[in-house]
C-alpha positions in Angstrom: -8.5 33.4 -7.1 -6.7 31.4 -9.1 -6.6 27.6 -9.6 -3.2 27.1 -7.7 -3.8 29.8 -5.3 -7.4 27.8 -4.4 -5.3 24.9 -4.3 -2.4 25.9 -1.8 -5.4 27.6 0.1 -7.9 24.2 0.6 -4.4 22.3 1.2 -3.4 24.9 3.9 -6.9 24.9 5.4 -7.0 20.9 5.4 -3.8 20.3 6.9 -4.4 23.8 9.8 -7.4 21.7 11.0 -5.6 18.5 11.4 -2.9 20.5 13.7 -5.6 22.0 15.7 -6.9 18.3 16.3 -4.1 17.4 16.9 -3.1 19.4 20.2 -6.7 18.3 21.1 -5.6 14.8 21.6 -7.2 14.0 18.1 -4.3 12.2 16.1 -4.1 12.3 12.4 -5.2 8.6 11.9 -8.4 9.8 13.6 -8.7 13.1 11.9 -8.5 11.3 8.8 -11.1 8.7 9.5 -13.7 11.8 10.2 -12.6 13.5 7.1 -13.5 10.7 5.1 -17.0 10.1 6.3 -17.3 14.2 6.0 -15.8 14.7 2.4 -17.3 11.4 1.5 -21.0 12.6 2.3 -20.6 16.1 1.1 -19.4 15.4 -2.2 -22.6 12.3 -2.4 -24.4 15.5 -1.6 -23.0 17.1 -4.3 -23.8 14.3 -6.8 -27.0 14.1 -5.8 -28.1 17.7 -7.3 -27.3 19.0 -10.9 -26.0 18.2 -12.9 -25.4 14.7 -12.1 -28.9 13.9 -10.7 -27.6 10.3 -9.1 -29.9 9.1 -7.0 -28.5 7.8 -3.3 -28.8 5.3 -0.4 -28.6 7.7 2.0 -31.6 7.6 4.3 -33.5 10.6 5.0 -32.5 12.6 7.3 -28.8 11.4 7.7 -27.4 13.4 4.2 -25.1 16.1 4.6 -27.7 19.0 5.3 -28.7 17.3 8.3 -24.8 17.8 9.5 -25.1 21.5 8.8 -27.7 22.5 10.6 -27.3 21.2 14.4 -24.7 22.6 16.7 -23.0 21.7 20.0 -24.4 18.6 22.2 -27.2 17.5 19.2 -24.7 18.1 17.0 -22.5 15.9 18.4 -25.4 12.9 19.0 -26.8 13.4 15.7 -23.7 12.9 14.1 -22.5 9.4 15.7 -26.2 8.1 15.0 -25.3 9.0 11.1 -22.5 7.1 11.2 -24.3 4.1 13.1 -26.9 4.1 10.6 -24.8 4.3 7.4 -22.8 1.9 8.5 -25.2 -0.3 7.3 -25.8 0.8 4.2 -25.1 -0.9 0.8 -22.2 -0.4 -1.9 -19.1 1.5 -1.5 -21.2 3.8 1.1 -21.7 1.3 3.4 -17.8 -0.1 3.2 -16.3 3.6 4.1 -18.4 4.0 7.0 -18.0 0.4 8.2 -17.3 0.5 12.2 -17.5 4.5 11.6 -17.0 6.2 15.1 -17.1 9.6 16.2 -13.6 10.6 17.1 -13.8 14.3 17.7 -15.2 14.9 20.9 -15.4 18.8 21.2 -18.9 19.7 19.2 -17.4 23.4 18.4 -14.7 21.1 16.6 -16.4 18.9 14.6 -18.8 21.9 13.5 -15.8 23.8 12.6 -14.4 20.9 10.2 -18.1 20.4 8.8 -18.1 24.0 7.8 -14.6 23.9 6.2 -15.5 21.0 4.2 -19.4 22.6 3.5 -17.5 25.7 2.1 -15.9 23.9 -1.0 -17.8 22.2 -3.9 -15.1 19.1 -4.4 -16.9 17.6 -7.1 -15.5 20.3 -8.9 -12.1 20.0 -8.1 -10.2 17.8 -10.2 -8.8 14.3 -8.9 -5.3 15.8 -8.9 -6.2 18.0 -6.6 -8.4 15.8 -4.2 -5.9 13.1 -4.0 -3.1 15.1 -3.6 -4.7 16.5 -0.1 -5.5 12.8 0.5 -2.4 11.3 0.1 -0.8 13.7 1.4 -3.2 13.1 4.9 -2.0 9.7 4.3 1.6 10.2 3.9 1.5 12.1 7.5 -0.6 9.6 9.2 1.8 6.9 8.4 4.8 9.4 9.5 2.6 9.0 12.7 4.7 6.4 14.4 2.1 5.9 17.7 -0.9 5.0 14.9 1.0 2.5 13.1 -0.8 3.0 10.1 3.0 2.8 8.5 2.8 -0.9 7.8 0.0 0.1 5.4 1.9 2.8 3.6 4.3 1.7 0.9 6.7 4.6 -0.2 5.5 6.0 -2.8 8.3 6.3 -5.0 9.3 2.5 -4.9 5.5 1.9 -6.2 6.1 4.1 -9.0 9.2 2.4 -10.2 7.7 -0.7 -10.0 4.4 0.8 -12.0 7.1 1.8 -14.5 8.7 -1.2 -14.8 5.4 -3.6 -15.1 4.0 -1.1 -18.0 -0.1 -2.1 -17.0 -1.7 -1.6 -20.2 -5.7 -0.7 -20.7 -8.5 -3.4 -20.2 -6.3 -4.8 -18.0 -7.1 -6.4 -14.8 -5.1 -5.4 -11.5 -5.0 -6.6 -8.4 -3.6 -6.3 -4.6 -4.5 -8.8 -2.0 -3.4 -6.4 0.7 -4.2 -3.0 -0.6 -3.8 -1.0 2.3 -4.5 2.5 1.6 -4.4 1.5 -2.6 -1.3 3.4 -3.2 -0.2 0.5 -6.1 -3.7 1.6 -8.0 -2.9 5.1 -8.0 0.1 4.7 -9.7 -1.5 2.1 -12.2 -4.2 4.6 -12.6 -2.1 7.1 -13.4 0.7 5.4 -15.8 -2.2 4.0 -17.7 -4.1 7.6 -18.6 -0.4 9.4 -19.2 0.6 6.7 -21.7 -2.3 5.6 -23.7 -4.8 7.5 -26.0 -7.8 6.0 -23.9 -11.0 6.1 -26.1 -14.4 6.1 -23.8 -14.9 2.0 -23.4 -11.6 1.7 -22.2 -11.8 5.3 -19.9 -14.9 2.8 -18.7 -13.0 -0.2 -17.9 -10.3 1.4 -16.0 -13.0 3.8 -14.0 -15.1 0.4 -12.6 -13.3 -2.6 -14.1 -9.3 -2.5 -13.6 -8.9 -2.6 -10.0 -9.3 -5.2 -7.4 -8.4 -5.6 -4.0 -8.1 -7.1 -0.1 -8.2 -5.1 3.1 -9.3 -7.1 6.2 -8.6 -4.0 8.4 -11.6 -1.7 8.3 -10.4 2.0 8.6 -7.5 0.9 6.1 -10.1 -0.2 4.0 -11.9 2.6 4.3 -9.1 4.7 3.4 -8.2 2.8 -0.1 -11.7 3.6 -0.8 -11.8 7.4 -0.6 -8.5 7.0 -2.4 -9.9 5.4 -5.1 -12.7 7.3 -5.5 -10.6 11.1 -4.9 -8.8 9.6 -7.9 -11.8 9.0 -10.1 -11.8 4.7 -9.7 -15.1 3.4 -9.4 -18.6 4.8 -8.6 -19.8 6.9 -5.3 -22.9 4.6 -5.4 -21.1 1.5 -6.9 -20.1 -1.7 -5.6 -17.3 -1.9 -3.4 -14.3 -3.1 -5.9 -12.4 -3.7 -2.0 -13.5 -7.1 -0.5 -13.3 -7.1 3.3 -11.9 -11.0 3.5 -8.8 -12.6 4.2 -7.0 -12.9 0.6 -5.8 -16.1 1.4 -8.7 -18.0 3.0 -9.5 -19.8 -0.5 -8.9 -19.2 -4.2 -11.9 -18.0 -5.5 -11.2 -18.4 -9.2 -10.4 -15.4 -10.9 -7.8 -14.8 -12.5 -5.7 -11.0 -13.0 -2.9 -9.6 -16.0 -1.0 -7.7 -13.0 -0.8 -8.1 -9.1 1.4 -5.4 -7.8 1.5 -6.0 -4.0 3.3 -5.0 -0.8 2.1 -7.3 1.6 2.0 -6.9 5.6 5.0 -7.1 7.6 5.1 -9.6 9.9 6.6 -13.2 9.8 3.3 -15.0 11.3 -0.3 -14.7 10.4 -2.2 -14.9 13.5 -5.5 -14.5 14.8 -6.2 -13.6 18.4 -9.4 -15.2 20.1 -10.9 -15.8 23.9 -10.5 -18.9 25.8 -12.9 -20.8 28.2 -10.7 -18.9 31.0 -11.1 -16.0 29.5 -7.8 -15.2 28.6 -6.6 -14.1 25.2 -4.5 -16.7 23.2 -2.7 -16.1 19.8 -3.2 -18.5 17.7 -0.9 -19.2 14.7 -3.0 -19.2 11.0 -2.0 -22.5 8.9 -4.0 -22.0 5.8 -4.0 -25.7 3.9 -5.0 -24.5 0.4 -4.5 -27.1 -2.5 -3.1 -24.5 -4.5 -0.1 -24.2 -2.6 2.8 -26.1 -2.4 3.9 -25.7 0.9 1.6 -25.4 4.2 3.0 -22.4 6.2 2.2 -19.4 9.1 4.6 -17.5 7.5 2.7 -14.6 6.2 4.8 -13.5 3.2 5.5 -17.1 2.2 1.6 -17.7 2.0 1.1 -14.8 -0.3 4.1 -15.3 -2.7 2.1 -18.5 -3.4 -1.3 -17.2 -3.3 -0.1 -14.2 -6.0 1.2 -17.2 -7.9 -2.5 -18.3 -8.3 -4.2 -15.1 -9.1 -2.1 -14.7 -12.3 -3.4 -15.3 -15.6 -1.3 -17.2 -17.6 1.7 -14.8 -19.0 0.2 -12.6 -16.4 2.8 -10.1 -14.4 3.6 -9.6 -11.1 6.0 -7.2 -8.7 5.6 -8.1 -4.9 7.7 -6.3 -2.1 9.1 -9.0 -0.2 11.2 -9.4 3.4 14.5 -10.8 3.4 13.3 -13.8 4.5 11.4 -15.5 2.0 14.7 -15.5 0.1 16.6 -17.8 2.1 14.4 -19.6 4.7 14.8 -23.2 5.0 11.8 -26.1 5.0 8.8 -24.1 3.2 10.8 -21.5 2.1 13.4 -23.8 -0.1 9.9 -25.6 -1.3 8.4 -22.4 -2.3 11.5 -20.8 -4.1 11.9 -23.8 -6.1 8.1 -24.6 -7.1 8.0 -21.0 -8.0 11.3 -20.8 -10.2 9.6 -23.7 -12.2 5.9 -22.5 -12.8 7.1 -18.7 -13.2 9.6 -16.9 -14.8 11.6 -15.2 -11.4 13.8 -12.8 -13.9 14.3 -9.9 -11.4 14.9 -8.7 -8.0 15.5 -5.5 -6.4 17.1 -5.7 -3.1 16.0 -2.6 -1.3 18.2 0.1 0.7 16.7 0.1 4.6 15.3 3.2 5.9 12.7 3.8 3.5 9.6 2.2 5.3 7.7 3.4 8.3 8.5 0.4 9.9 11.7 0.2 11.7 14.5 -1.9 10.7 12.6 -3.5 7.6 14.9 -5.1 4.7 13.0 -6.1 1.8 13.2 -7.2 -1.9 11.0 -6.8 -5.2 10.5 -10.2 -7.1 9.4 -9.3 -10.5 7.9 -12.3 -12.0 5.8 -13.4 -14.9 3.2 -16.4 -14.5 3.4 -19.1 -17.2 1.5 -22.8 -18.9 2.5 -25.8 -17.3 5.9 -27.0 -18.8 8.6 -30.0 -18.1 11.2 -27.9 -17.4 12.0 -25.0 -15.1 10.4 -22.0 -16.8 13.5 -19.5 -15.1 16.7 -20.0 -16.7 18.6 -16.6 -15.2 18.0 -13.9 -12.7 18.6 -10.2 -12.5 19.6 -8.8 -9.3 19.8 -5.2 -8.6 21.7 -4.9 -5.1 20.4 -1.0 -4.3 21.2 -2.1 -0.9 25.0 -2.2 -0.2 26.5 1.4 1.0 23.4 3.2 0.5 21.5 5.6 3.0 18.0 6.8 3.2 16.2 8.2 6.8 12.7 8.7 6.2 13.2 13.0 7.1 16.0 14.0 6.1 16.9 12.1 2.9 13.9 10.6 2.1 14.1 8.0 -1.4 13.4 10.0 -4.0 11.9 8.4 -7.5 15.2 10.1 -8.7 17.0 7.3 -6.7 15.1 4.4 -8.6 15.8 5.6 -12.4 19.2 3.7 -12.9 17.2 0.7 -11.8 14.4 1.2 -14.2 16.7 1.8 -16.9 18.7 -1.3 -16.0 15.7 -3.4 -16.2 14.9 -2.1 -19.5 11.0 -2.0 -19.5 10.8 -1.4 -23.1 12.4 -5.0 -23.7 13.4 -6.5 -20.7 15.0 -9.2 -22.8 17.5 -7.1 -23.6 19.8 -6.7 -20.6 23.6 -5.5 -19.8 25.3 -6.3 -16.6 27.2 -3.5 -15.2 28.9 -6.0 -12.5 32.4 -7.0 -14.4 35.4 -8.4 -13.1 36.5 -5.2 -14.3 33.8 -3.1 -12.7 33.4 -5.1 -9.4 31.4 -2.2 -8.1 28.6 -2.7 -10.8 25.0 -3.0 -9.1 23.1 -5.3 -12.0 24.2 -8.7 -12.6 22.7 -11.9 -13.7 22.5 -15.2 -12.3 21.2 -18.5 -14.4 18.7 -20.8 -12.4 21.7 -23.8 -12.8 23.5 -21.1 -10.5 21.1 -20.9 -7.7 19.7 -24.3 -7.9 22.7 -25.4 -6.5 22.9 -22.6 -3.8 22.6 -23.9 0.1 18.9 -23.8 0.4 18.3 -22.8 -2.9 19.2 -18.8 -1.3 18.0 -15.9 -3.2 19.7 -14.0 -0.8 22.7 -12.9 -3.0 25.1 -9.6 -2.9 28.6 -9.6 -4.0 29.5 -5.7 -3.6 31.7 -4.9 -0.3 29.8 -2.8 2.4 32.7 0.2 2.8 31.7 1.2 5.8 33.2 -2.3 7.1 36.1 -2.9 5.1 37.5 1.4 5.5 36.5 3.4 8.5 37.2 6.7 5.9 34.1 5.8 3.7 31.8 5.6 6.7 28.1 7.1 5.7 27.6 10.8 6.0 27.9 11.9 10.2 23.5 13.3 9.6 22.5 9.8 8.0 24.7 8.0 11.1 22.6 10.3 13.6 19.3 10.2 12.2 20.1 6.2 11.5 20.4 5.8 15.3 17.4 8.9 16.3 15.6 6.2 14.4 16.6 3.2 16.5 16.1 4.9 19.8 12.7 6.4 18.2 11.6 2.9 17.8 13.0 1.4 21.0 11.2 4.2 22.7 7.8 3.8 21.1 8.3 0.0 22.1 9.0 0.6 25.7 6.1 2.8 25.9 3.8 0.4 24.7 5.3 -1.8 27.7 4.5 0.6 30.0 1.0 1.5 28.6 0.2 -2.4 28.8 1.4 -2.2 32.7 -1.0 0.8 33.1 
């Protein structure tokens, strides 16, 4: 067979077991989870023999032979105990089966996706192949509106343009504070081995040294990991490079060249925590840092500042950002103006709606680069890309392509990004790049990044409304959302 009939084949038989789960009441989310402990203990199987010899933490007893051999009821016992167990384990082992349950219930099931995964030898395969059946698991589970595993799952062609326009270079360090499923180190990853030369030190570094990260939420977590590791980053029996803890707790010191980051929706940060009465209360998270020069709960406006400290100096940063961290008063004036001092702010993207999993989302990349303490404001002009006014995405049926990004990138000019044309003129009033100096925006109400100046058609002329299918699926969208949110209402009530 050959190599890309053996890949459409594994693809096809990965993806026909997740349908079959999936009319058993087993979502994808969940399929996924138990895919990961499988695939992850097969292929430390795998490692464990010729030739790679590497010797495991895996108690005896609870490696992947012991899965292969039981069937139905002790199949199904023997199986949670393994997870139980490994849970607490050491290393990256110990981090993907974290609060590991079993989520297929029917034994004749779970054998059936043991043997599909026992029939392949993945070590084999190469990380193209792996992580394209990974993310592409991914990529459906955040489709999955009932798992919400969206907010976790940046589009994939926004991360590339913003790989591409950040250039990470080798022996680099990289981080994300809020990593979800690690979709901004894949694309580092991979923009860093199809531009450089890499000799074997350097193939080193960016194997087990490049990549940090944050994931408080456990299967999330868990998910970056296999992610990582499908795509050749870091060691099966290696320390986690994923740190369970809340990013912005404390500063712990070290400093990173890049952070590329789409942090969580959500204005607040909260916690949730039992009361004397035993009722839940929701408590709202102030984190009082001295590193920060506003105290906030808005989420987003904690970890602009909090990215601002991980940079080294002349370090580089591209953070997806809501709407409103660009004009919010109090905190948010504070924070825009501390930041267009200590950083250089140079660009923005202001990003079309439709293209996350979340409903109804509008949000910005700020592009900025870290700099030494100086007397003066180290921004002195802006660039901002509106890709926002009078265009259309759904997340179906006209999906963003990377295609969509390129007059962006090339605007930006990554090659020399100090060498910039605006294609806004009074002649071309329709132009979508145009600069701003910081004496500008200073003076702005609020100090309000919130600028466009092109006319949304669809307002001003009825004839230049969007396309009647992007209309529709624009409103199946809505209703989709106001539906899931109703049944969540009545599932509370029941």
């Amino acid at each position: 067979m050959s190599e890309a009939n053996n890949t459409a084949s594994v693809i096809s038989k990965v993806w026909g077991f997740a349908s079959m789960l999936r009319d058993d009441g087993v979502g994808y989310g969940d399929y996924l989870e138990q895919l990961t402990y499988l695939l992850f203990l097969k292929m430390a199987d795998e490692y464990s023999k010729p030739p790679y010899n590497r010797k495991l933490s895996i108690p005896v007893g609870y490696g992947w032979e012991s899965l292969t051999e039981k069937r139905g009821a002790e199949l199904e016992i023997h199986y949670s105990d393994l997870l139980r167990v490994l849970a607490n384990a050491k290393g990256v082992l110990g981090q993907i089966f974290t609060k590991s349950q079993n989520k297929i219930q029917d034994p004749a099931k779970l054998y059936k996706v043991i043997d599909m995964v026992n029939k392949e030898n993945w070590s084999m395969f190469g990380a193209d192949l792996k992580g394209k059946i990974y993310e592409g698991l991914l990529e459906k589970n955040a489709e999955d509106t009932k798992s919400g595993a969206g907010q976790y799952f940046t589009p994939r062609a926004l991360i590339r343009a913003m790989v591409e326009c950040i250039r990470p270079a080798p022996n680099k360090t990289i981080i994300d504070p809020a990593c979800g499923t690690g979709g901004f180190f894949l694309a580092a990853y991979d923009y860093i081995v199809q531009n450089h030369d890499l000799d074997r030190e350097q193939k080193e570094f960016l194997k087990n040294k490049t990549f940090y990260g944050n994931e408080i939420v456990a299967n999330t977590r868990r998910m970056a990991l296999m992610n990582m590791f499908l795509h050749n980053i870091g060691e099966i029996d290696g320390e986690s490079l994923i740190s369970p803890n809340d990013a912005l707790i404390a500063d712990d010191g070290i400093r990173f060249d890049y952070v590329l980051a789409n942090p969580p929706f959500g204005k607040k940060s909260s916690m949730t925590f039992t009361n004397e009465d035993g009722d839940q209360d929701t408590e709202d998270l102030v984190y009082n840092r001295q590193d920060f020069w506003a105290t906030s709960s808005n989420k987003q406006l904690n970890f602009l500042q909090h990215i601002k400290t991980l940079l080294k100096i002349n370090g580089q940063s591209a953070v997806v950002l809501p709407d409103n961290v660009l004009f919010e008063g109090g905190s948010g004036e504070t924070v825009r103006k501390e930041l267009m001092k200590t950083v250089d702010l140079h660009t923005i993207l202001r990003l079309p709606t439709g293209i996350f999993y979340k409903q109804g989302v509008k949000a910005n990349v700020l592009f900025f680069d870290n700099k030494p303490a100086s007397k003066d404001a180290w921004t002195k002009e802006i660039w901002i890309y509106d890709f926002r006014t009078n265009i259309h995405f759904t997340l179906k049926k006209d999906p963003m392509k990377f295609e969509d990004i390129q007059d962006f990138i090339k605007c930006y000019n990554p090659a020399n990004r100090y060498i910039r044309t605006e294609t806004y003129s009074s002649e071309n009033p329709e132009g979508r790049w145009r600069k701003f100096t910081y004496e500008e925006i200073i003076t702005c109400d609020k100090t309000s990044l919130d600028i466009f100046w092109l006319k949304d058609k669809s307002l001003a002329d009825l004839d230049n409304l969007p396309d009647p299918d992007i209309l529709a699926n624009e409103i199946m969208e809505d209703l989709e959302a106001g539906l899931e949110s109703f049944r969540e209402v009545v599932n509370l009530v029941h």
